[in-house]
C-alpha positions as CSV (number, residue, x, y, z in Angstrom):
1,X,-39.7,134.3,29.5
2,X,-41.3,133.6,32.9
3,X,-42.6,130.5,33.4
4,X,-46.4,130.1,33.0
5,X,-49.7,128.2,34.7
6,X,-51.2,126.6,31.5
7,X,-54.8,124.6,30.9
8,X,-54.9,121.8,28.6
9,X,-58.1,120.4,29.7
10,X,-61.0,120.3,27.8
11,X,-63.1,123.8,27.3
12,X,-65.8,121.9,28.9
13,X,-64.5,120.4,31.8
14,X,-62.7,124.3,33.1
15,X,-65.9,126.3,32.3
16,X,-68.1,124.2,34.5
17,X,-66.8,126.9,37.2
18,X,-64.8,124.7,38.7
19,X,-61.7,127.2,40.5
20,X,-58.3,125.8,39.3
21,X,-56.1,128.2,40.6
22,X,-52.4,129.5,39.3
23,X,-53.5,129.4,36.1
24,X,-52.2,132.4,33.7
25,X,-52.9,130.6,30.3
26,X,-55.6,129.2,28.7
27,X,-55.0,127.7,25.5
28,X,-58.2,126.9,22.8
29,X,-56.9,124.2,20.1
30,X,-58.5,124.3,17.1
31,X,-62.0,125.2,17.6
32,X,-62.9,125.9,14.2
33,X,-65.1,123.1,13.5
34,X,-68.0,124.5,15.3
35,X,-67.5,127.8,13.0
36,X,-69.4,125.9,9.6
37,X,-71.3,123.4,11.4
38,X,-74.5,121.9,10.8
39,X,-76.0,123.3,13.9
40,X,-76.8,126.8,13.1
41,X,-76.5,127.4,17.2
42,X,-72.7,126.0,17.2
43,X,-71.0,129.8,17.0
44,X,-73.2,130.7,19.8
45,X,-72.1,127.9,22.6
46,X,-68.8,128.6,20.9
47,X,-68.3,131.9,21.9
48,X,-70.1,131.0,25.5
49,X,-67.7,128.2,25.9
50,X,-64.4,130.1,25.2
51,X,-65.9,133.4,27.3
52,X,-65.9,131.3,30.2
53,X,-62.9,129.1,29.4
54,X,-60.8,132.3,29.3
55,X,-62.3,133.1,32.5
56,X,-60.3,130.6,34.3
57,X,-57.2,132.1,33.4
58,X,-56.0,134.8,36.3
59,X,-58.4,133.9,38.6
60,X,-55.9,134.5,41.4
61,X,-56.2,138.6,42.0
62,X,-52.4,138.5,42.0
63,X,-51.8,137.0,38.6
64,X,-54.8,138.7,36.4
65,X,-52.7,141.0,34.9
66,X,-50.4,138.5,33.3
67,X,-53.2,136.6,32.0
68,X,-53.6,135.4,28.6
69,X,-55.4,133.1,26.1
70,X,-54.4,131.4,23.0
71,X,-57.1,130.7,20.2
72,X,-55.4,128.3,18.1
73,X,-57.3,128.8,14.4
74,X,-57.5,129.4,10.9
75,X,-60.0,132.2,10.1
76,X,-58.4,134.6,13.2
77,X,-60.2,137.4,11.1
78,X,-63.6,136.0,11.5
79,X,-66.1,138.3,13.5
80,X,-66.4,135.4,16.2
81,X,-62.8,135.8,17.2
82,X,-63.2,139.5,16.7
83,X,-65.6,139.8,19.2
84,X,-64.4,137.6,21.5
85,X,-61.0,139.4,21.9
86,X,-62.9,142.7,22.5
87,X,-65.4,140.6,24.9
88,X,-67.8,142.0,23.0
89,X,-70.9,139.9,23.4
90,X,-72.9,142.7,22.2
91,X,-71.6,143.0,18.6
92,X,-71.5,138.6,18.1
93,X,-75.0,138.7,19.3
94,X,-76.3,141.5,17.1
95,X,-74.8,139.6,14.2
96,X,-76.0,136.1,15.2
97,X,-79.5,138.0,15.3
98,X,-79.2,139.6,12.0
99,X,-77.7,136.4,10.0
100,X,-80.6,134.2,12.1
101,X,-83.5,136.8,11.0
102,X,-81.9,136.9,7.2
103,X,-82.0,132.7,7.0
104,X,-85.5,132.9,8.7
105,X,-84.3,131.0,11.8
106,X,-85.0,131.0,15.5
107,X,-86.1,133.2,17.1
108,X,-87.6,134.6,13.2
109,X,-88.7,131.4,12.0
110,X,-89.3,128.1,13.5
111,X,-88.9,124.9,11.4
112,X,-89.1,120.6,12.0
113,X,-87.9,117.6,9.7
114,X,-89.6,115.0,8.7
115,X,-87.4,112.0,8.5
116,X,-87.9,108.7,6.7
117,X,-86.1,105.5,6.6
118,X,-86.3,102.4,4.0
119,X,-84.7,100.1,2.4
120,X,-84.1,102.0,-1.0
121,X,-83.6,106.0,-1.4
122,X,-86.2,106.7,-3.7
123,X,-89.2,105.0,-1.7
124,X,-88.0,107.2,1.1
125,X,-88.3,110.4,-0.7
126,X,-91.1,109.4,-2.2
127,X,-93.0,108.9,0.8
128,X,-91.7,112.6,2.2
129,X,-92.9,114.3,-1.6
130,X,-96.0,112.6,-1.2
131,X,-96.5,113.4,2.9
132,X,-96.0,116.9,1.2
133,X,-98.7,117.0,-1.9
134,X,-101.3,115.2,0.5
135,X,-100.9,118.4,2.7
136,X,-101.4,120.5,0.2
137,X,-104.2,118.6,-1.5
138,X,-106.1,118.4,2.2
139,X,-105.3,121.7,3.1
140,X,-104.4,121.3,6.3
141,X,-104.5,123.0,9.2
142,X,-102.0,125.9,8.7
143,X,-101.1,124.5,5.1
144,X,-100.9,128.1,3.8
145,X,-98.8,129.7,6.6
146,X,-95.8,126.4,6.1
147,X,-93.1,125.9,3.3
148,X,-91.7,122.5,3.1
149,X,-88.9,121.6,0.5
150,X,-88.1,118.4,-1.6
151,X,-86.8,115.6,0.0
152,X,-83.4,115.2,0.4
153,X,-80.7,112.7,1.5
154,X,-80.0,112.6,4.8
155,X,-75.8,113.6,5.5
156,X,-75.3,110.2,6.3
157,X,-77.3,108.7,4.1
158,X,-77.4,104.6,4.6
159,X,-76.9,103.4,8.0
160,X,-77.1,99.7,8.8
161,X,-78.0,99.1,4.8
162,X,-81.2,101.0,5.4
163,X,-81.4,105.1,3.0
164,X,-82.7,107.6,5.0
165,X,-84.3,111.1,3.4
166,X,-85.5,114.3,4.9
167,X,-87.6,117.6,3.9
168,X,-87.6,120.7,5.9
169,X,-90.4,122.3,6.8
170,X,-90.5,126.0,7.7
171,X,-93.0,128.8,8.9
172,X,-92.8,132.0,10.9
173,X,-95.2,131.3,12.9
174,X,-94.7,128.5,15.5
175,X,-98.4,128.0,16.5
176,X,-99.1,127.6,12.8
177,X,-96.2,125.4,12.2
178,X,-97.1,123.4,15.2
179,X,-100.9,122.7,14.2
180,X,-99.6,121.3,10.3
181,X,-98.0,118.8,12.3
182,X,-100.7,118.0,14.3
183,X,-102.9,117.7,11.6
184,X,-100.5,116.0,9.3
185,X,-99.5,112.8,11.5
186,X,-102.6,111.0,10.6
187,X,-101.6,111.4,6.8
188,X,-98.6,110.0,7.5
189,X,-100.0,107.2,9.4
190,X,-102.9,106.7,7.0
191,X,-100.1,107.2,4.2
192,X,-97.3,104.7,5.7
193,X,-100.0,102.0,5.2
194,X,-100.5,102.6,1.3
195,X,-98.5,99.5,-0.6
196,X,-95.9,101.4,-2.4
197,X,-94.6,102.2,0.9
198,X,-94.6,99.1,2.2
199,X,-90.7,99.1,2.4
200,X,-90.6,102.1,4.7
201,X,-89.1,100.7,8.0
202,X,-90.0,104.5,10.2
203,X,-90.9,108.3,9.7
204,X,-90.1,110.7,12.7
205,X,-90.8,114.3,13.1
206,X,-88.1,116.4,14.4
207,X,-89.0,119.5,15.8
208,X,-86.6,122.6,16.3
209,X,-83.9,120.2,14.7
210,X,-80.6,120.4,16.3
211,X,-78.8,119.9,12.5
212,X,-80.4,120.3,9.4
């Protein structure tokens, strides 16, 4: 077997476009993880990152034709890793595009989370189910165009002995979703002052959350 040029740096330090040259091999190690992640954008920089990591390999005119690369990975049937051995950006976007308009997410729907923090799990959702019936009762602004969903845990749930919650809130519309929020900050404010939550430590809105 001839001898070979090989990569092991990290996909993000050789697709920065930096030009290593003499190198025939290009070798991904198990980059499943971003396959069922949280982040609903994770395949997508996925298959950006190894497209341009598998650039770097036969660079040199001379050696393209020997060039390989090496996907290390359990699922080598899934439609990513289809795609990207047919550099078919095409087809993974289409699919992206039809899973995101299916789930209702961007660029089909446009969502936010409002986060809470206290020192017990149940005043924290409380304060997120109650955040949502005032909103309905009030009728804000764009109330009717906005879905939110019961409060939930958070993934990691107690940090620093303090529970932290979360509910999602959804619309199609961004200018609708955006004016709920506007109008439902004071509520929270107004809301964050009421006694039963007086063991809340902070709320947050998150807007086009990276994780959900």
């Amino acid at each position: 077997m001839p001898a070979r040029s090989m990569c092991w740096l990290a996909p993000q330090m050789i697709a920065k476009g930096h030009d290593f040259r003499h190198i025939t091999l290009v070798a991904a190690v198990n980059p499943d993880g971003a396959l069922f992640s949280s982040d609903f954008r994770a395949p997508e920089r996925l298959f950006g990152l190894l497209m341009q990591a598998g650039g770097r390999a036969g660079r040199d005119a001379k050696r393209s034709a020997a060039s390989e690369m090496w996907v290390q990975t359990f699922h080598p049937r899934h439609p990513l890793f289809e795609a990207l051995s047919r550099h078919d950006y095409a087809a993974f976007a289409a699919r992206q595009l039809a899973e995101r308009k299916a789930a209702s997410l961007s660029p089909f729907g446009f969502s936010a989370l409002l986060r809470a923090e206290a020192k017990t799990q149940e005043v924290a959702q409380g304060f997120l189910n109650a955040a949502a019936q005032a909103a309905q009762a009030r009728q804000l602004a764009g109330h009717d165009r906005v879905t939110s969903y019961p409060a939930v845990p958070m993934t990691i749930q107690r940090v620093a002995n303090i529970e932290r919650a979360q509910m999602l809130v959804e619309s199609h519309s961004r200018k609708a979703l955006q004016g709920f929020l506007a109008a439902w900050q004071p509520v929270l404010m107004e809301m964050r002052r009421q006694a039963e939550f007086k063991s809340l430590v902070r709320w947050a809105i998150d807007v086009d959350p990276i994780a959900i």
